[in-house]
ChimeraX commands (.cxc) that place a marker at each C-alpha (Angstrom):
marker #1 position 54.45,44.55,7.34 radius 0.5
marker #1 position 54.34,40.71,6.78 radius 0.5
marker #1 position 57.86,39.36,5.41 radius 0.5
marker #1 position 57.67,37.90,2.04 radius 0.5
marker #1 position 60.41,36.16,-0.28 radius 0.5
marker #1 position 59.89,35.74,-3.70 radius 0.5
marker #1 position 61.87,32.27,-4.65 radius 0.5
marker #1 position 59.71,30.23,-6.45 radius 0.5
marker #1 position 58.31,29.74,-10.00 radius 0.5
marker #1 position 55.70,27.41,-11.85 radius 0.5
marker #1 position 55.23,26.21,-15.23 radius 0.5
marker #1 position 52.38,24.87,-16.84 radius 0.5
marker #1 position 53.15,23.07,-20.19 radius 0.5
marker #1 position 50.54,21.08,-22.51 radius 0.5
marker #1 position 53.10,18.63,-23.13 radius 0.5
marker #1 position 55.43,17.66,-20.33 radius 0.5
marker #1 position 57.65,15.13,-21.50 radius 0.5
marker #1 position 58.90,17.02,-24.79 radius 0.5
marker #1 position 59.18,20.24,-22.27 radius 0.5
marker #1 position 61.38,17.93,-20.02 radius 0.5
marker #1 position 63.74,16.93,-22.80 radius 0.5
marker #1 position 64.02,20.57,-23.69 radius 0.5
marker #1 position 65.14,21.33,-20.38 radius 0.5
marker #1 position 67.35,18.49,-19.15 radius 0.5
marker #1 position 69.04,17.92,-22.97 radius 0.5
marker #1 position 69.42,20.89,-24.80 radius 0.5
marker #1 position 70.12,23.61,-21.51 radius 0.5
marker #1 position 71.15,20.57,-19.01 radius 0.5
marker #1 position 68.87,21.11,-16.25 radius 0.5
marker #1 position 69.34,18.40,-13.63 radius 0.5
marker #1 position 65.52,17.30,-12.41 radius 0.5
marker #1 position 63.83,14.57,-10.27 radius 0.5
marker #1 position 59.83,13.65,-10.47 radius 0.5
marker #1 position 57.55,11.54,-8.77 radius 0.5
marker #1 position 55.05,9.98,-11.62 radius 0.5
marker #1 position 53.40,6.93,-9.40 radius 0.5
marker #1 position 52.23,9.86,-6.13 radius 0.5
marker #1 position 52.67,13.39,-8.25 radius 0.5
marker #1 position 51.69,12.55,-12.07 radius 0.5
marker #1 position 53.08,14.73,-14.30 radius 0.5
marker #1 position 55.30,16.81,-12.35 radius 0.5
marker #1 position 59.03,17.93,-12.39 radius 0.5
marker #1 position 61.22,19.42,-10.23 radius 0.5
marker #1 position 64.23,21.04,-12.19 radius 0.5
marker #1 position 67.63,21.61,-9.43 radius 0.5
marker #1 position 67.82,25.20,-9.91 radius 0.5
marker #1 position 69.88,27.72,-7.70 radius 0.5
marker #1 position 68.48,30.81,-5.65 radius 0.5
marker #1 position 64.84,30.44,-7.29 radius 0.5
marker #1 position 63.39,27.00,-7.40 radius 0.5
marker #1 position 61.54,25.54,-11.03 radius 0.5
marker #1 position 58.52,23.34,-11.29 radius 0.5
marker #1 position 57.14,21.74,-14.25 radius 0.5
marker #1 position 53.04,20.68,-14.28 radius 0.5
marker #1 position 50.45,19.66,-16.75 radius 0.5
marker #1 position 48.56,22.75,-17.73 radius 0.5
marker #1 position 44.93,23.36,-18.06 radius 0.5
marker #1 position 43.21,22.83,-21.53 radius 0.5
marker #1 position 42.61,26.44,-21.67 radius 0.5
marker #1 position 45.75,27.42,-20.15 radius 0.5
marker #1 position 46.72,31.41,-21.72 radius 0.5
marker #1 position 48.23,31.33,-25.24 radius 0.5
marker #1 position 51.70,32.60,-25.05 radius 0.5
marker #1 position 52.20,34.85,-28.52 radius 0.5
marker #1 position 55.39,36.63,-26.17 radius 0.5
marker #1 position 56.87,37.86,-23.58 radius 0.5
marker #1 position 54.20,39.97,-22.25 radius 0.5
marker #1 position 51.54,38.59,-24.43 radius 0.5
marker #1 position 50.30,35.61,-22.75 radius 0.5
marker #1 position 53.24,35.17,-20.98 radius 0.5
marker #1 position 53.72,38.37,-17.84 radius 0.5
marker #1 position 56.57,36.13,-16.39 radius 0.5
marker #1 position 59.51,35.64,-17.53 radius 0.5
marker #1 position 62.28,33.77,-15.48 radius 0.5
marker #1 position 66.10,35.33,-15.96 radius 0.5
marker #1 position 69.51,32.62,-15.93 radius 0.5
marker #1 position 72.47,34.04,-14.82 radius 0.5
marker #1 position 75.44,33.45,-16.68 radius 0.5
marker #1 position 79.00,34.56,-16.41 radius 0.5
marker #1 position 79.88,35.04,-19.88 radius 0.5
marker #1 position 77.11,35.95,-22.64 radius 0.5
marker #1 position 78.35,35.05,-25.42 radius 0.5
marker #1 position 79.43,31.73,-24.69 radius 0.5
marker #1 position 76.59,31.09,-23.11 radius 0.5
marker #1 position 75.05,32.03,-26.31 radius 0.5
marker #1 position 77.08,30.12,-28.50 radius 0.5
marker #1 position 76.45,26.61,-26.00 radius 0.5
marker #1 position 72.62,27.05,-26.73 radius 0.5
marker #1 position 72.86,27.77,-30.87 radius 0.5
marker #1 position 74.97,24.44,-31.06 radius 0.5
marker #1 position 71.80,22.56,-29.21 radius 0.5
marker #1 position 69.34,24.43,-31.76 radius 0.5
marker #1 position 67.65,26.53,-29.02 radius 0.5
marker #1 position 65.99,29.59,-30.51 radius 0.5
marker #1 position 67.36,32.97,-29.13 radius 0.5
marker #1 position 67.28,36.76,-29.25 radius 0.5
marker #1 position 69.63,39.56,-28.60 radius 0.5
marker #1 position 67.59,42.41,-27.24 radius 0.5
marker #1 position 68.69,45.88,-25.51 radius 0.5
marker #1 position 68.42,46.02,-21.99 radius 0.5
marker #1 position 69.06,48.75,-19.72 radius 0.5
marker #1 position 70.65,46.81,-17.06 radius 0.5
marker #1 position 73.41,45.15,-19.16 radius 0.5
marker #1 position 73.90,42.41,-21.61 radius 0.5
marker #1 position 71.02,40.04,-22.11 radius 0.5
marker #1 position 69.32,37.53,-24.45 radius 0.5
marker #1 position 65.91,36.12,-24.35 radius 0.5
marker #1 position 65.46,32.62,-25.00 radius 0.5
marker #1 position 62.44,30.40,-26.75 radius 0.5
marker #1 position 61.29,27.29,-24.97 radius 0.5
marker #1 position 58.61,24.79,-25.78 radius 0.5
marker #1 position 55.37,26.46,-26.41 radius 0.5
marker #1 position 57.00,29.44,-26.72 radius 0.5
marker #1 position 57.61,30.33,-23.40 radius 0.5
marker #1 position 60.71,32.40,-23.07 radius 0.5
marker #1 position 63.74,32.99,-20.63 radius 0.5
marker #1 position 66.53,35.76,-20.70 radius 0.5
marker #1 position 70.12,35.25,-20.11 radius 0.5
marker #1 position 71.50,37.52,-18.02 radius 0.5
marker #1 position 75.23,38.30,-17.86 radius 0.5
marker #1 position 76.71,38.17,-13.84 radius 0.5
marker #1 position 80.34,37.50,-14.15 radius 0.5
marker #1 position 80.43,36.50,-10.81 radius 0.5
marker #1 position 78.50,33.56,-11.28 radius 0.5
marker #1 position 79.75,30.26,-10.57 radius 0.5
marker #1 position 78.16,28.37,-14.27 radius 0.5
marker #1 position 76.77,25.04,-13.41 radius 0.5
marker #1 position 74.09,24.31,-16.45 radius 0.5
marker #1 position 72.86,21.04,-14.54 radius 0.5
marker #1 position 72.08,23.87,-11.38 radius 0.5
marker #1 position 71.56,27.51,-13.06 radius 0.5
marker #1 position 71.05,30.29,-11.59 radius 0.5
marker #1 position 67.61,31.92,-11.64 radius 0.5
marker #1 position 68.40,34.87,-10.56 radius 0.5
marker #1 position 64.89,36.55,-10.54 radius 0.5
marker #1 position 61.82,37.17,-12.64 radius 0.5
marker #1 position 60.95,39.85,-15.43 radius 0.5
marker #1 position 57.80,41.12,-15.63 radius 0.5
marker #1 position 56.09,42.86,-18.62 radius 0.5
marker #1 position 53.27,45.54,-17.18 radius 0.5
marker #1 position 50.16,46.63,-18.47 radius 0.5
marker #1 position 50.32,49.58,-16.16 radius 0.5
marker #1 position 54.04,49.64,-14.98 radius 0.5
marker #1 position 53.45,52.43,-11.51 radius 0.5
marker #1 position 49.72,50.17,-10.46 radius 0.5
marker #1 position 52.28,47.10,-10.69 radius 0.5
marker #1 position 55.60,48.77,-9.17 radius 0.5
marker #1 position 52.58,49.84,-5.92 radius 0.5
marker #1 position 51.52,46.73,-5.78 radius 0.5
marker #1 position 54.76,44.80,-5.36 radius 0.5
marker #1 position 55.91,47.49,-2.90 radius 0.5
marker #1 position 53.20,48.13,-1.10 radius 0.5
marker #1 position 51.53,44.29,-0.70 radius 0.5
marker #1 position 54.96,42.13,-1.00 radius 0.5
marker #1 position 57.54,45.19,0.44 radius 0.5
marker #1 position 59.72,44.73,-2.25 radius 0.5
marker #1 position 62.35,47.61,-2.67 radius 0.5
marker #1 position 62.73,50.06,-5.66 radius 0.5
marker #1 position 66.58,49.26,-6.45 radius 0.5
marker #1 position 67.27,50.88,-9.48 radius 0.5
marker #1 position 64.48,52.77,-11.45 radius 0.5
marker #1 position 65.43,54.06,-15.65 radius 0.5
marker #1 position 63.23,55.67,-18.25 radius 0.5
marker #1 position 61.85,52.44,-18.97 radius 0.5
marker #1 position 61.68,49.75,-15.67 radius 0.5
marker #1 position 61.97,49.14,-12.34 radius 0.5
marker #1 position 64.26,46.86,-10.38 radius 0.5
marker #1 position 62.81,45.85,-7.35 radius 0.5
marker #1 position 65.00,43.34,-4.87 radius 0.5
marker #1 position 64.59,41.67,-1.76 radius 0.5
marker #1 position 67.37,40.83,0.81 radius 0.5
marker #1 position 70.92,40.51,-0.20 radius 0.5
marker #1 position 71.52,37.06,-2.54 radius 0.5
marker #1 position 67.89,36.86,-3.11 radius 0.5
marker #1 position 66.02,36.86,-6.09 radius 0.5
marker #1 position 64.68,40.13,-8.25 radius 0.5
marker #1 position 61.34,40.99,-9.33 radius 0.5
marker #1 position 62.29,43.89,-13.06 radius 0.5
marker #1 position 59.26,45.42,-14.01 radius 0.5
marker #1 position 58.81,46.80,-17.66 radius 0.5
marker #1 position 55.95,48.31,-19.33 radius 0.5
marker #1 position 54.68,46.70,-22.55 radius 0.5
marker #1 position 52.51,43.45,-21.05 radius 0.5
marker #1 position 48.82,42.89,-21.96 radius 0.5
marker #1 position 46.27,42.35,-19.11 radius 0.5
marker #1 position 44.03,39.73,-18.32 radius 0.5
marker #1 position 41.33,38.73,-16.75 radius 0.5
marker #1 position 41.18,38.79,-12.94 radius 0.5
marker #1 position 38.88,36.04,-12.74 radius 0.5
marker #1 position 40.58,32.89,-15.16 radius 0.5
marker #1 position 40.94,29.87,-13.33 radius 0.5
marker #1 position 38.17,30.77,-10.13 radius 0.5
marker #1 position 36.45,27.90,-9.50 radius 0.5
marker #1 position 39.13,25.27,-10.38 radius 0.5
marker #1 position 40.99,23.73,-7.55 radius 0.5
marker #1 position 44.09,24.88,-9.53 radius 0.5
marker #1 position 43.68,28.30,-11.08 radius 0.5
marker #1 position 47.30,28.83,-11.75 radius 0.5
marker #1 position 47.48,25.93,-14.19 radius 0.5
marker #1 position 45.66,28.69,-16.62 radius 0.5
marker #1 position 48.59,30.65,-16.74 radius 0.5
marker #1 position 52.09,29.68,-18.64 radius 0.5
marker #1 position 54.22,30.66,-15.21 radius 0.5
marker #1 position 52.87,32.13,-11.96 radius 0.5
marker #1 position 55.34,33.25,-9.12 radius 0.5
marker #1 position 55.38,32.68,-5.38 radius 0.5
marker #1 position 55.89,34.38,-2.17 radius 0.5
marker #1 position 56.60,32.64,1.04 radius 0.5
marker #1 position 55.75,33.59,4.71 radius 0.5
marker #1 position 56.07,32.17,7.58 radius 0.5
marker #1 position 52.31,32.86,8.68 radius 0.5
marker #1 position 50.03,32.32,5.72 radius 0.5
marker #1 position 46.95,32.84,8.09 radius 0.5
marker #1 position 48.31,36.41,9.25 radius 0.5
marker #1 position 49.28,37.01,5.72 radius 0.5
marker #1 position 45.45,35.85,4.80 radius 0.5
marker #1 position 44.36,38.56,6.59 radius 0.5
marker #1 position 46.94,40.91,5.47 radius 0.5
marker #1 position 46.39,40.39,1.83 radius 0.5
marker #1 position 42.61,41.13,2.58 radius 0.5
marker #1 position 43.18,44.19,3.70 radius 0.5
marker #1 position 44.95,45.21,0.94 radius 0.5
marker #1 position 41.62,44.20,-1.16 radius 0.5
marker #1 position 43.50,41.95,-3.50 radius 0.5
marker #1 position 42.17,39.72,-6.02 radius 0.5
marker #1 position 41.95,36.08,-4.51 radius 0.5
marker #1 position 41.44,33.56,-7.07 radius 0.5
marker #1 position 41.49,30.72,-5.04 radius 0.5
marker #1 position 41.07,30.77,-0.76 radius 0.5
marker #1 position 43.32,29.77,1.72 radius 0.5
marker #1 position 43.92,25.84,1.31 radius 0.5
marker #1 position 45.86,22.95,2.80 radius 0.5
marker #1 position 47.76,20.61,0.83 radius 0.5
marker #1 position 48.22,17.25,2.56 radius 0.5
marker #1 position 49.94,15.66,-0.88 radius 0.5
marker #1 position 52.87,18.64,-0.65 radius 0.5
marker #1 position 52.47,19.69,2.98 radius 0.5
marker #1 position 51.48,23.06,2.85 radius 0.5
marker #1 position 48.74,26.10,2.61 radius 0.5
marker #1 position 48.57,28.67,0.30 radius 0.5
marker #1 position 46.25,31.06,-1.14 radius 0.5
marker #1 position 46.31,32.26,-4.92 radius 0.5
marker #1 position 45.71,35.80,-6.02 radius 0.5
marker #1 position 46.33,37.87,-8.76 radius 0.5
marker #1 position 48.52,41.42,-9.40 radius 0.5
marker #1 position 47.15,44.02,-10.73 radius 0.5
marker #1 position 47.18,42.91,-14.26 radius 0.5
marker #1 position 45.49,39.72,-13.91 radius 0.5
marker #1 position 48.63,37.65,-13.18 radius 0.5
marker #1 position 48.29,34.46,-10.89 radius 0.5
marker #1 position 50.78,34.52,-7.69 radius 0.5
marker #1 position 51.00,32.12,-4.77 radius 0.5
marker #1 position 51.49,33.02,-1.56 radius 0.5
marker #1 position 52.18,29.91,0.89 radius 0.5
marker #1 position 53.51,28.40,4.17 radius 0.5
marker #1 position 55.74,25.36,4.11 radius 0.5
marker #1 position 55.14,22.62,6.69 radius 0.5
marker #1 position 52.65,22.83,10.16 radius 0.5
marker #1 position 50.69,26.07,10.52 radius 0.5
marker #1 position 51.67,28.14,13.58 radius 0.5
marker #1 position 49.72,27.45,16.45 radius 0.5
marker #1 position 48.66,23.84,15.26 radius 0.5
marker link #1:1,2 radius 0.2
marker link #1:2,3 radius 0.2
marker link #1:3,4 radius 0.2
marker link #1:4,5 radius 0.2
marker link #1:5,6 radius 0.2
marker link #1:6,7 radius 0.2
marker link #1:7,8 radius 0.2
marker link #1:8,9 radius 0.2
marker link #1:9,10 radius 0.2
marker link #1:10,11 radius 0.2
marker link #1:11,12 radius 0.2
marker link #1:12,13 radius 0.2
marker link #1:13,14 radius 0.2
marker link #1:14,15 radius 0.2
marker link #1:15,16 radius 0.2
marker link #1:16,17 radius 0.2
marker link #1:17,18 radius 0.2
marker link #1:18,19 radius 0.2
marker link #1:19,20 radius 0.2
marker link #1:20,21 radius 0.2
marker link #1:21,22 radius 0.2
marker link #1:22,23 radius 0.2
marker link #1:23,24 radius 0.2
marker link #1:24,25 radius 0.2
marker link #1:25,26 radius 0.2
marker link #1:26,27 radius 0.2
marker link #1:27,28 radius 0.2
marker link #1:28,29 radius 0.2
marker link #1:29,30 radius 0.2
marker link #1:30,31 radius 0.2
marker link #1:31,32 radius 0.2
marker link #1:32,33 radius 0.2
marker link #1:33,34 radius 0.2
marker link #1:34,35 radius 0.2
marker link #1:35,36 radius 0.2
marker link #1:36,37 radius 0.2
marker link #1:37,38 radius 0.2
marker link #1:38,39 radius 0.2
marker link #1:39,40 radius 0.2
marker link #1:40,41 radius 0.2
marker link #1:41,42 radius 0.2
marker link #1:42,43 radius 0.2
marker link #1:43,44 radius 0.2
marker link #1:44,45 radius 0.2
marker link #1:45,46 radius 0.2
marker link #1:46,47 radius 0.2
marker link #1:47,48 radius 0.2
marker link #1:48,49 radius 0.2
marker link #1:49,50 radius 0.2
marker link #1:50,51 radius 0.2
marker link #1:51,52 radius 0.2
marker link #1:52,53 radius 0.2
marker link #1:53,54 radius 0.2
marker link #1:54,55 radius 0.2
marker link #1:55,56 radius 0.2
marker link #1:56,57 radius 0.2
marker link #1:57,58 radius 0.2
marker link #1:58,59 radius 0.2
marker link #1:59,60 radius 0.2
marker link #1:60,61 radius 0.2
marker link #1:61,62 radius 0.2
marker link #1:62,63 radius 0.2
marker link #1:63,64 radius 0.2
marker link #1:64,65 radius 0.2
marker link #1:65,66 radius 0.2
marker link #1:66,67 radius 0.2
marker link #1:67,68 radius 0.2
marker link #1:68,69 radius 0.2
marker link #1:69,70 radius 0.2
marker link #1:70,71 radius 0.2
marker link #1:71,72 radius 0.2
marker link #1:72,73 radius 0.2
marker link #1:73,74 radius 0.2
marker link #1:74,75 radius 0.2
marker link #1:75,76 radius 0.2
marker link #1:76,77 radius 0.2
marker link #1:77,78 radius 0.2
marker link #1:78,79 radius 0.2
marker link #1:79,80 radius 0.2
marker link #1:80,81 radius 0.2
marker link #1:81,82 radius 0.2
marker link #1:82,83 radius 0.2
marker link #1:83,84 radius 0.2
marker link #1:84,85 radius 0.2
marker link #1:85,86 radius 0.2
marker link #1:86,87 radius 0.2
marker link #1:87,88 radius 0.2
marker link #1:88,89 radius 0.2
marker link #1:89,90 radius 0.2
marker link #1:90,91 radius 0.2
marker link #1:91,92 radius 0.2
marker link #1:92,93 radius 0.2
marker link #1:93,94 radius 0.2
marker link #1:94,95 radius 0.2
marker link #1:95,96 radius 0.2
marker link #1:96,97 radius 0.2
marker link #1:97,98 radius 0.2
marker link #1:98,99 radius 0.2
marker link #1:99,100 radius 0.2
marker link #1:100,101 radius 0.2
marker link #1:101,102 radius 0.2
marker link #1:102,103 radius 0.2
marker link #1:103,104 radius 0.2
marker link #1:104,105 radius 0.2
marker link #1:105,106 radius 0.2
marker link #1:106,107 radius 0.2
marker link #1:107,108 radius 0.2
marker link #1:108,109 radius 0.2
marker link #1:109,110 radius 0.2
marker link #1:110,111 radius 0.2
marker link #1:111,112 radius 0.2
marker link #1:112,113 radius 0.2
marker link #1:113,114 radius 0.2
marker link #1:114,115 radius 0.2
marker link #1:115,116 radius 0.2
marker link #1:116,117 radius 0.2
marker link #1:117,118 radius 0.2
marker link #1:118,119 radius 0.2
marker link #1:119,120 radius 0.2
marker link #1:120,121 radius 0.2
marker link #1:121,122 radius 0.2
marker link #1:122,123 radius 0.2
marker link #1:123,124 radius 0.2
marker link #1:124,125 radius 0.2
marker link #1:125,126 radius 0.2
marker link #1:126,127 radius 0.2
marker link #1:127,128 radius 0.2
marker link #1:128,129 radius 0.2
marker link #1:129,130 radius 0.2
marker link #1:130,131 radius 0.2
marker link #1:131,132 radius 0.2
marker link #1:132,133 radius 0.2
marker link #1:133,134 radius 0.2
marker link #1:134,135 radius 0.2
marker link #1:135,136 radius 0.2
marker link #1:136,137 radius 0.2
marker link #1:137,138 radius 0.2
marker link #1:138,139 radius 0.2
marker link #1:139,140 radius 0.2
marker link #1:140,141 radius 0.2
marker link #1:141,142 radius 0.2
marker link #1:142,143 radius 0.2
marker link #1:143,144 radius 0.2
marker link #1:144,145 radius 0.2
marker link #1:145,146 radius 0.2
marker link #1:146,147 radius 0.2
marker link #1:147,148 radius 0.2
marker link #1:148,149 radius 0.2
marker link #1:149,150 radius 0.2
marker link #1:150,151 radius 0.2
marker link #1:151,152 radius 0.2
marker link #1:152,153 radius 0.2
marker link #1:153,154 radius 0.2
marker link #1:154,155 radius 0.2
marker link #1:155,156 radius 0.2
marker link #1:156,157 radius 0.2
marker link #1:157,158 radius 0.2
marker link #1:158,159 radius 0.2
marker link #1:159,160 radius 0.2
marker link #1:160,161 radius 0.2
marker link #1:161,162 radius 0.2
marker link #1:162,163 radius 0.2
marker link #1:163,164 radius 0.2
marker link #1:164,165 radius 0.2
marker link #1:165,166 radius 0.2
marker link #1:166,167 radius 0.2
marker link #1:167,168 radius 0.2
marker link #1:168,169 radius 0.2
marker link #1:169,170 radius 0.2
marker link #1:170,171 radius 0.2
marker link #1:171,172 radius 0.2
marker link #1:172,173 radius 0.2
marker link #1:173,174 radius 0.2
marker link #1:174,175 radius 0.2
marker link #1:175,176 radius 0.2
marker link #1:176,177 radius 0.2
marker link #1:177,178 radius 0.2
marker link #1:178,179 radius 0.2
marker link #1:179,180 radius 0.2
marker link #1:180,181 radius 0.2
marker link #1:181,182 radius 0.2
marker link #1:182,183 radius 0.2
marker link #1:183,184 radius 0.2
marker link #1:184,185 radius 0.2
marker link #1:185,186 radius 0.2
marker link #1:186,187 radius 0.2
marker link #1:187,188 radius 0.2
marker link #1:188,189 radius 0.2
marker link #1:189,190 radius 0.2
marker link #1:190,191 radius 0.2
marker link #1:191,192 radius 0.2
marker link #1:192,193 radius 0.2
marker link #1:193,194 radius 0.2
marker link #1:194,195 radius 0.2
marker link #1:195,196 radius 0.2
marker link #1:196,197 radius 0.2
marker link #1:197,198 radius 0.2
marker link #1:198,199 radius 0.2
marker link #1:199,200 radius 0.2
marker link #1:200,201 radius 0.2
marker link #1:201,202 radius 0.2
marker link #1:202,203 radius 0.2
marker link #1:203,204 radius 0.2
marker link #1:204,205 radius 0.2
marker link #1:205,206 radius 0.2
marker link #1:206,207 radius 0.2
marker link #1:207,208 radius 0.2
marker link #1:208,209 radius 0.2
marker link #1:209,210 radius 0.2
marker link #1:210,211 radius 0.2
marker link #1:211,212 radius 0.2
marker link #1:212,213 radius 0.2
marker link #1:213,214 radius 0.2
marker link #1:214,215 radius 0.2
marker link #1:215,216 radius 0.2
marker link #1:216,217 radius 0.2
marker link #1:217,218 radius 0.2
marker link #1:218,219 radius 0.2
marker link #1:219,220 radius 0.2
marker link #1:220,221 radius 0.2
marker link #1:221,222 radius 0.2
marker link #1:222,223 radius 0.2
marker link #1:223,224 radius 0.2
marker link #1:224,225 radius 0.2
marker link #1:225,226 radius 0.2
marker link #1:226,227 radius 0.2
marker link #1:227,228 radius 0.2
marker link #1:228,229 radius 0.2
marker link #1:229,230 radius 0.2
marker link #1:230,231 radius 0.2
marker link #1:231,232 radius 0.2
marker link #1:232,233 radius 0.2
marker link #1:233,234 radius 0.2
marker link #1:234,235 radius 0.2
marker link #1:235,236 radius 0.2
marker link #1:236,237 radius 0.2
marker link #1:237,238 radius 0.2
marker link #1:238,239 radius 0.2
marker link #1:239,240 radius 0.2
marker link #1:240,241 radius 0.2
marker link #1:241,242 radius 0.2
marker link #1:242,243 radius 0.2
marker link #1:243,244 radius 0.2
marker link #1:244,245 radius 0.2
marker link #1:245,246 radius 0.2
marker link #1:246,247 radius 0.2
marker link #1:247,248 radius 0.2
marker link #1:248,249 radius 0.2
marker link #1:249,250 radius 0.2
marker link #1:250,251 radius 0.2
marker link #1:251,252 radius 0.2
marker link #1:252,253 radius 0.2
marker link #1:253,254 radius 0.2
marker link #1:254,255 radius 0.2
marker link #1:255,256 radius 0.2
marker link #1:256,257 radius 0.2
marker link #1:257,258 radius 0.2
marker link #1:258,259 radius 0.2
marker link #1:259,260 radius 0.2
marker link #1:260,261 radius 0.2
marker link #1:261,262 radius 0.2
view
């Protein structure tokens, strides 16, 4: 089995300055960018999962909710709810108190209507300039083809299963992958042909490894949907390949740095 660790997550927004006030004024996200070599690009300082910010595609998915246009959908940690809560109504930020069935949350409304949940961890150390993601919630079209396919291609572990989702977790401190039924599926083939199919979607995870040409191979054997080939980045020094879960959902899988054996 080919090690994998979920700790990364893109956004595509039609609008990124107004998406970067959002972020760095009303929740206090701490961010640095690179306009002159990058263009329009943002790099938010986020703790245990990382948080980029990139122009989207014209025809990037419309997001209607969480699940509906939108399979991703990244979780803060906070320590206490209900101030956290009460921080984000004073700055006007749209919110929703839902039921959960792993403790206290609230989901969250960002620019374009892409949404967030808070998730109460009272051992969390609250820094809103360097939050806490601590993993990603995914609404599923078909909750048991997405809970195999997250175990058996990324070896993700079935934590904690209810009536209703599936937490699946990675090593100790690292982040979560919570599966729920109730998404909407879409196409497997958006984006192919575009040098950057994952711009179509709102947010896209990704996986790294340590040997993206092994894990090429690997991923081909397990017949999954590639979207875009292996490819080397020379701007951000690294090679990834782009494929798609079950339900149509963009994820990159990449290596970091020199390739082994080169």
């Amino acid at each position: 089995m080919i090690p994998f660790t979920l700790n990364w997550f893109g956004m595509a927004v039609h609008d990124v300055p107004a998406t970067t006030e959002f972020y760095s004024k009303k929740l206090g996200f701490s961010f640095w960018q690179d306009e002159e070599k990058l263009g329009m690009w943002r790099m938010f300082e986020t703790r245990r999962m990382k948080f980029e910010l990139f122009k989207a595609h014209s025809e990037r998915l419309k997001v209607t909710g969480w699940g509906t246009g939108q399979a991703f959908r990244p979780a803060i940690l906070v320590n206490n709810l209900a101030s956290a809560t009460a921080r984000l109504q004073d700055q006007g930020v749209s919110l929703f108190h839902e039921a959960s069935e792993f403790g206290p949350q609230v989901e969250i409304m960002g620019p374009e209507g892409i949404r967030w949940s808070l998730v109460e961890n009272p051992g969390i150390e609250m820094d809103w300039s360097h939050p806490v993601i601590g993993g990603i919630e995914l609404k599923a079209a078909n909750l048991n083809a997405q809970k195999d396919f997250y175990t058996r291609v990324f070896g993700m572990k079935i934590e904690n299963k209810t009536g209703r989702a599936i937490h699946l977790a990675q090593s100790s401190g690292e982040a979560w992958l919570r599966i729920q039924p109730g998404g909407t599926a879409t196409s497997l083939t958006i984006g192919v042909g575009s040098p950057k199919p994952a711009f179509f979607f709102p947010i896209w995870i990704s996986y790294e490894t340590e040997d993206i040409k092994q894990t090429d191979a690997w991923l081909q054997q397990q017949k999954v949907t590639i979207i875009r080939p292996l490819t080397h980045h020379e701007d951000w020094n690294g090679t990834d390949v782009i494929i798609t879960d079950v339900d149509g959902n963009a994820i990159q899988v990449v290596q970091y740095g020199k390739l082994n054996g080169e």
